[in-house]
C-alpha positions, -999 to 999 in steps of 0.1 A, spaced: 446 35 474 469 17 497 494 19 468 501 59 474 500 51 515 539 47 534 540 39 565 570 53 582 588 48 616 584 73 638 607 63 672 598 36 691 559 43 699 548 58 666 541 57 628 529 82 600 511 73 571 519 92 543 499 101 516 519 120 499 542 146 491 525 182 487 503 199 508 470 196 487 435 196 501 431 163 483 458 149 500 445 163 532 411 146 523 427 112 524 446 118 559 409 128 570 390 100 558 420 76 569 421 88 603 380 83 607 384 51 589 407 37 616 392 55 645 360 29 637 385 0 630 409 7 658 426 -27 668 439 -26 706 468 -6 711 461 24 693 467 54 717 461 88 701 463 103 663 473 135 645 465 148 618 488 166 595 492 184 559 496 149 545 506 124 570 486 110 604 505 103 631 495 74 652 506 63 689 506 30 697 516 11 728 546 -16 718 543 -35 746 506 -44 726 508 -41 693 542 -50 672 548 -28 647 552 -56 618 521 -62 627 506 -27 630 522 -18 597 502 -49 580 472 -33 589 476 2 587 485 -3 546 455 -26 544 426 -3 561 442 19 538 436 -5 509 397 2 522 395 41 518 373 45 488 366 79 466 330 77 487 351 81 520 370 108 508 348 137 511 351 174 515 333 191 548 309 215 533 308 233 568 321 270 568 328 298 592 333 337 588 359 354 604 356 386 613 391 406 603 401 442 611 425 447 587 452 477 588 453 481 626 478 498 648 510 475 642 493 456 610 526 449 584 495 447 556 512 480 535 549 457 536 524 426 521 511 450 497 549 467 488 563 431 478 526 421 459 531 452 442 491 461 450 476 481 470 464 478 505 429 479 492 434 450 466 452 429 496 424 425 517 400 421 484 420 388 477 421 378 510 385 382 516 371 371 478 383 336 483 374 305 508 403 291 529 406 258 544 417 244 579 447 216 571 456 206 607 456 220 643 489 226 664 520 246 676 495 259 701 460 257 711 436 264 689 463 273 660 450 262 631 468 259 596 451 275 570 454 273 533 436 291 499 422 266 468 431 295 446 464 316 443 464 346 466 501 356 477 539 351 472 553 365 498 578 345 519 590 341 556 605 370 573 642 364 577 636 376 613 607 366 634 588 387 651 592 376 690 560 396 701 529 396 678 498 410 690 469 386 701 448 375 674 468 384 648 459 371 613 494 367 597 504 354 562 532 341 539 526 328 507 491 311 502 487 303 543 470 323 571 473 319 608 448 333 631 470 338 668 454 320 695 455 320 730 493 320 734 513 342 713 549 328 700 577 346 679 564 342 642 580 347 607 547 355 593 531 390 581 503 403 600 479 419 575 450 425 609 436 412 643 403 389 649 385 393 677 376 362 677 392 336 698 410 305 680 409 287 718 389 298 748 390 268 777 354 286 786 333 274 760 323 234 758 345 228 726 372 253 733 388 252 702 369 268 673 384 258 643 385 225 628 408 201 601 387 203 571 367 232 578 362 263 553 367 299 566 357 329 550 375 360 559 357 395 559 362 430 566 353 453 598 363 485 615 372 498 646 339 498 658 332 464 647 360 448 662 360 469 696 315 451 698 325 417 685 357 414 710 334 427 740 308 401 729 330 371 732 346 379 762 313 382 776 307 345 757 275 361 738 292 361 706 279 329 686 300 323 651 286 326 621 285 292 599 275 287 563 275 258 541 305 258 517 296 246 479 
């Protein structure tokens, strides 16, 4: 495997290893395993890594490690990462969605999809998604779809305000807003009352790189309970084993 890994030059202080050119959960597999794979086998001089779509970014100290050196070993543990290593997480999560809220942009989704409202959130809620990588802010996670589910592109104008908890789209991606909203050029089909980053709970950040998420429906009602419930830090997510 060290074949399809580059190591590239990242300023002074830091490298990526690519493994490749798409973002493809199989690809996103490899960065996984890589990044576990030298997190046992770390020489001195490793500070931090990131993972990405495709790529892990790793810190190093220059003062300790040269980066001859560090780029010798990085393509041989890479050499290591066998089929066995690179292995899907089977662990899941459902996320609650109210879809077509007060300021939702769903009906615009389902205008250029040329479906209807009802059909959108079918196909948003029919198939699994899965977590790429964390970042932008905390607790934002990247989230893609195995299957087909929209075309729709970027706005040509963010919007500067979205709502908290927004669960926006464009193309096959989702993002879930977190605890600090930014402008966005995605379309907000609903809100989650669930929250993507809470500095309360002993992990505060609730999704993970690799995980699977399973959207589904709820109303007013619903929402209104489940957002009471986690400010009050009684609401406990709800896993399942993805197959």
């Amino acid at each position: 495997m060290s074949e399809e890994a580059k190591v590239l030059l990242c300023g002074d202080s830091a490298v990526t290893v690519q493994f490749g050119e798409t973002a493809k959960i199989s690809i996103n597999q490899k960065v996984r395993a890589f990044e576990q794979l030298l997190l046992k086998n770390k020489p001195r001089g490793i500070l931090e890594t990131i993972p990405t779509y495709r790529s892990l970014m790793i810190y190093y100290d220059p003062l300790t490690l040269q980066i001859a050196d560090l780029r010798q070993y990085l393509l041989e543990l890479a050499g290591f990462l066998s089929d066995e290593e690179v292995q899907a997480e089977n662990e899941g999560i459902r996320v609650p969605v109210w879809y077509q809220p007060p300021g939702s942009e769903i009906e615009m989704v389902a205008e250029y999809e040329n479906k209807s409202v009802e059909e959108i959130v079918r196909i948003h809620t029919q198939h699994e998604h899965y977590v790429f990588m964390l970042g932008f802010t905390p607790g934002n996670a990247y989230i893609g779809c195995p299957q087909k589910t929209f075309s729709i592109p970027r706005k040509s104008t963010p919007t500067a305000r979205p709502y908290a908890g927004s669960v926006a789209v464009w193309s096959n991606q989702t993002g879930i807003g977190g605890a600090l909203t930014s402008p966005t050029g995605w379309y907000s089909l609903g809100r989650s009352p669930l929250l993507p980053y809470d500095p309360r709970r002993s992990e505060p950040i609730l999704f993970k790189s690799g995980q699977w998420i399973q959207f589904y429906a709820i109303d007013a009602d619903q929402y209104t309970q489940i957002e009471h419930e986690v400010r009050e830090m009684r609401y406990v997510p709800e896993l399942y084993q993805h197959k």
